[in-house]
C-alpha positions in Angstrom: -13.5 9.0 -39.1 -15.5 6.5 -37.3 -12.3 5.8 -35.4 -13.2 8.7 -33.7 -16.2 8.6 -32.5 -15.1 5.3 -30.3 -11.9 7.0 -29.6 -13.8 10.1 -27.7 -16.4 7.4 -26.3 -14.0 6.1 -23.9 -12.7 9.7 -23.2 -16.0 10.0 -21.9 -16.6 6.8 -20.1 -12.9 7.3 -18.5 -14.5 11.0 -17.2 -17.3 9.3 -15.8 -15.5 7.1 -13.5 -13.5 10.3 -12.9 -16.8 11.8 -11.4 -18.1 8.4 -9.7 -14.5 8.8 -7.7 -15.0 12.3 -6.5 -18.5 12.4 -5.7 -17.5 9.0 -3.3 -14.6 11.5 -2.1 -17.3 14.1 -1.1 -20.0 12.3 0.0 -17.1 10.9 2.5 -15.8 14.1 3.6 -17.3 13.8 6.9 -16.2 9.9 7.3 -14.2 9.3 9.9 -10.6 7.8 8.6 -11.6 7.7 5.2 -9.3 8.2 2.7 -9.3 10.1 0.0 -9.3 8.1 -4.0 -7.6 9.3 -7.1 -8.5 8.0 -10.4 -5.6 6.9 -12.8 -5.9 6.7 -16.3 -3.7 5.3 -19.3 -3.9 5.2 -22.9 -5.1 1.9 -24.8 -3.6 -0.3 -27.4 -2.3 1.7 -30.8 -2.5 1.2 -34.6 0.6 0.9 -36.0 0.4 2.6 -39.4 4.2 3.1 -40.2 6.9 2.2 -37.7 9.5 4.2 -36.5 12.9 3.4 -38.3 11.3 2.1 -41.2 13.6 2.2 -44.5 12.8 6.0 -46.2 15.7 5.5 -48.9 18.2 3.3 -49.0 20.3 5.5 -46.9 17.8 6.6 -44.8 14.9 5.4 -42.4 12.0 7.4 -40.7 12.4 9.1 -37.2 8.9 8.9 -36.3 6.1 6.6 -37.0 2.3 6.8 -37.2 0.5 5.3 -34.5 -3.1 6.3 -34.5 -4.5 5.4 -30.3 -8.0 4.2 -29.6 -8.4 6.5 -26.6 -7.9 5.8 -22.7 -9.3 3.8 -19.9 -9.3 3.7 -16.3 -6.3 2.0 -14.8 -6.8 2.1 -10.9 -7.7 4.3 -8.2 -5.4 5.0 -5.8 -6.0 5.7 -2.0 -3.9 7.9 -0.6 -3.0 7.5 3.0 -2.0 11.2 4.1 -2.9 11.8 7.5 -7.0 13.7 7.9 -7.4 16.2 10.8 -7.6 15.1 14.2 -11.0 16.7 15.6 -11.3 16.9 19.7 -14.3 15.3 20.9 -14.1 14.5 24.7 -15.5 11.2 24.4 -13.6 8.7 26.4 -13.7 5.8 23.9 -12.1 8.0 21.1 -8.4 7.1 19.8 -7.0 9.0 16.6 -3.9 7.7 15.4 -0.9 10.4 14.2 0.9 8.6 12.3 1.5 5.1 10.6 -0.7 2.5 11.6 -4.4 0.7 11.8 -6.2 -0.4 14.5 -7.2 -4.3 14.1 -11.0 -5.7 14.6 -12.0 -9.2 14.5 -15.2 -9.6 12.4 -18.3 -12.3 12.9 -16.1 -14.8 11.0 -13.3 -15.1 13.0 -10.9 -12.9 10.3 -9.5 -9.8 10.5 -9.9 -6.1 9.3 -8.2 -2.8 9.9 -9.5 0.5 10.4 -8.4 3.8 11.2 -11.7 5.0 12.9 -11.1 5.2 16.1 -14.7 5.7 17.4 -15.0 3.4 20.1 -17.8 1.8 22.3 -17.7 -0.5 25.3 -20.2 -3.5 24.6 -22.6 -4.9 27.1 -19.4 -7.3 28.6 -17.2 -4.2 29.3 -15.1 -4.9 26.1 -13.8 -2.1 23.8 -15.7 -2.6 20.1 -16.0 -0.7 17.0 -19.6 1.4 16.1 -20.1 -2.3 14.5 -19.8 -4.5 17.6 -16.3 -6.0 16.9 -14.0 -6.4 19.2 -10.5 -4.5 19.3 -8.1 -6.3 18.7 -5.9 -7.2 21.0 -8.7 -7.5 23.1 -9.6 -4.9 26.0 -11.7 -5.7 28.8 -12.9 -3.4 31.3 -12.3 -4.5 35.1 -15.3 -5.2 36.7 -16.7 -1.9 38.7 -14.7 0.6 36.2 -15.2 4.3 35.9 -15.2 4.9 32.2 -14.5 8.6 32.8 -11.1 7.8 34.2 -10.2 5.7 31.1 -7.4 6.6 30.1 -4.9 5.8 26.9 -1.7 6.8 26.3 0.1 8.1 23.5 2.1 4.4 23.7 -1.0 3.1 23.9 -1.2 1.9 27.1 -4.8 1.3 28.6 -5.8 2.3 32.4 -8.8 3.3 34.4 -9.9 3.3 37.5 -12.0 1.3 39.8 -14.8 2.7 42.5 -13.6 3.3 45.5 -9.5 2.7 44.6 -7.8 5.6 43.7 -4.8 4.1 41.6 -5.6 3.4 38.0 -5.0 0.0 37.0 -3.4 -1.0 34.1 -6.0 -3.2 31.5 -4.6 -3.6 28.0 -2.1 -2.6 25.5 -3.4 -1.1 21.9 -1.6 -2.6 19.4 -0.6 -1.3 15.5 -0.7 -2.6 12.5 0.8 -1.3 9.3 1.6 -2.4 5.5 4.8 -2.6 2.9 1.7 -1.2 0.5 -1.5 0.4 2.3 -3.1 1.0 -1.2 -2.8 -2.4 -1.7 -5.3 -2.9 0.9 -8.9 -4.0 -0.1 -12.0 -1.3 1.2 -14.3 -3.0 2.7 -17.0 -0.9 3.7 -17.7 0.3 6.8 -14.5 2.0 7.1 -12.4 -1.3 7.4 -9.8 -2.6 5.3 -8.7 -6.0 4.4 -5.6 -8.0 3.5 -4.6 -8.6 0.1 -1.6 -10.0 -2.0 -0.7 -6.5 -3.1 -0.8 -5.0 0.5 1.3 -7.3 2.2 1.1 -9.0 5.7 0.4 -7.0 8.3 3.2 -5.7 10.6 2.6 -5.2 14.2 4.0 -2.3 16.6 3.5 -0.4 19.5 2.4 2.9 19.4 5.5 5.7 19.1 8.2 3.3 18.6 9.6 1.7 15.6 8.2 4.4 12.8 4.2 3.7 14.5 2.4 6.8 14.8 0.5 7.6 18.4 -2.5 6.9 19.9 -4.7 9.9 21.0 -6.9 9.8 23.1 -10.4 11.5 23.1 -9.2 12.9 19.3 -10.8 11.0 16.1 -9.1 11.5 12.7 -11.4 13.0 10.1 -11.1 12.4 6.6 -8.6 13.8 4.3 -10.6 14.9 1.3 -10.2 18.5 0.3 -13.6 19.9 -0.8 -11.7 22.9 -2.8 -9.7 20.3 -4.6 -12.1 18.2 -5.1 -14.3 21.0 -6.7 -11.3 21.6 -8.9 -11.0 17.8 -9.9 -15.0 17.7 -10.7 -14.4 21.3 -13.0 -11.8 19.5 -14.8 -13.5 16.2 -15.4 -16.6 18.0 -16.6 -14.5 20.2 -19.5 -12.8 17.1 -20.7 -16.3 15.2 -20.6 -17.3 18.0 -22.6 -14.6 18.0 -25.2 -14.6 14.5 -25.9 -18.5 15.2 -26.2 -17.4 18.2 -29.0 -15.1 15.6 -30.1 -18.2 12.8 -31.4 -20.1 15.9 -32.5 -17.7 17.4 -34.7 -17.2 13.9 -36.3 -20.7 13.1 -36.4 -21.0 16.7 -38.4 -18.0 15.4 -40.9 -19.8 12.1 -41.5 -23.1 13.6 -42.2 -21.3 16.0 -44.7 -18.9 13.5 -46.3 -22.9 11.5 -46.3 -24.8 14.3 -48.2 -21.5 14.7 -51.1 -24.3 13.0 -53.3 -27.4 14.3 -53.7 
């Protein structure tokens, strides 16, 4: 009986990380690129109390077994990569990407991360750079007397603008790709970047459209790809079974304290 008070515990610490998952997934719902979590669960180690086949009569054997289980625990949370909205916003740094594929920043320490925010900025030196200040990568530098409302990009990716007082656009850079064997391998690193792990892979790079790469956008940013309404369902969900595993340690408590008060 005290089996199952510990049993329904870890039902209800399992439900808690459940919640802790999507309240991040809502309080993200207006990140740009973020992608939705899912927590996964899965049973813990069992009791074997009779095995299955064991010897009934000497003709005979059991066809089932008793295995009492000691309740469940989180096993991962998985992010799920599905592509968010794309949201027009005129700005003429913003890139969305349709498709497969991160853009690639180079951080403070030389390594680098991956992102699918495309909310751009050009930095004091006329190079493209995240909200952060890190570079694009590979790198795009803006010509020297540029009009930043004739930047243009490509659905290929390909970077050109125009310079006062010439009326063809020049061409400056070419946006690059990058994608995974396993994106939910990747590592979250905050500020809506990503970094390389064993479990994601190496990253793979491509050219916008070609070889299975999604496309480049321009002036569209990719919102994120929570669902509030399913989300709202997920948090109903996790709050009954919270609540039964709750019923759960007060029915046994109520077993205990009669089993307790046999003797008076």
């Amino acid at each position: 009986m005290v089996r199952s008070l510990w049993t329904a515990a870890t039902g209800m610490n399992s439900q808690q990380s459940n919640l802790d998952t999507i309240s991040n997934n809502l309080s993200n719902v207006n990140t740009t690129g973020y992608k939705q979590q899912r927590a996964e669960f899965e049973d813990l180690m069992y009791q074997n109390v009779k095995l299955a086949g064991t010897p009934a009569t000497e003709d005979t054997v059991t066809p089932v077994g008793i295995q009492q289980g000691a309740g469940a625990k989180l096993a991962a949370t998985q992010r799920i990569f599905t592509q968010g909205s794309l949201q027009n916003t005129g700005v003429d740094t913003d890139v969305a990407v349709v498709g497969d594929g991160f853009f690639r920043v180079q951080q403070y320490d030389g390594s680098y991360a991956y992102t699918r925010d495309g909310t751009f900025k050009i930095d004091s030196n006329g190079q493209l750079v995240n909200s952060n200040g890190l570079r694009v990568m590979p790198e795009v530098i803006m010509p020297e007397g540029f009009d930043i409302h004739t930047l243009a990009i490509s659905d290929d990716g390909r970077v050109t603008v125009k310079i006062f007082g010439q009326d063809d656009p020049v061409d400056i850079a070419q946006l690059e790709l990058y994608r995974f064997p396993n994106n939910a391998g990747l590592e979250a690193a905050g500020d809506n970047l990503y970094k390389v792990t064993n479990a994601s892979g190496q990253a793979i790079a491509g050219r916008p459209g070609f070889e299975g790469f999604g496309v480049t956008k321009h002036k569209f940013v990719e919102m994120s790809n929570v669902s509030v309404v399913n989300e709202m369902v997920q948090m109903i969900v996790a709050q009954r079974a919270y609540e039964f595993d709750s019923k759960a340690i007060q029915t046994s408590d109520s077993m205990l304290s009669t089993a307790v008060n046999l003797k008076r």
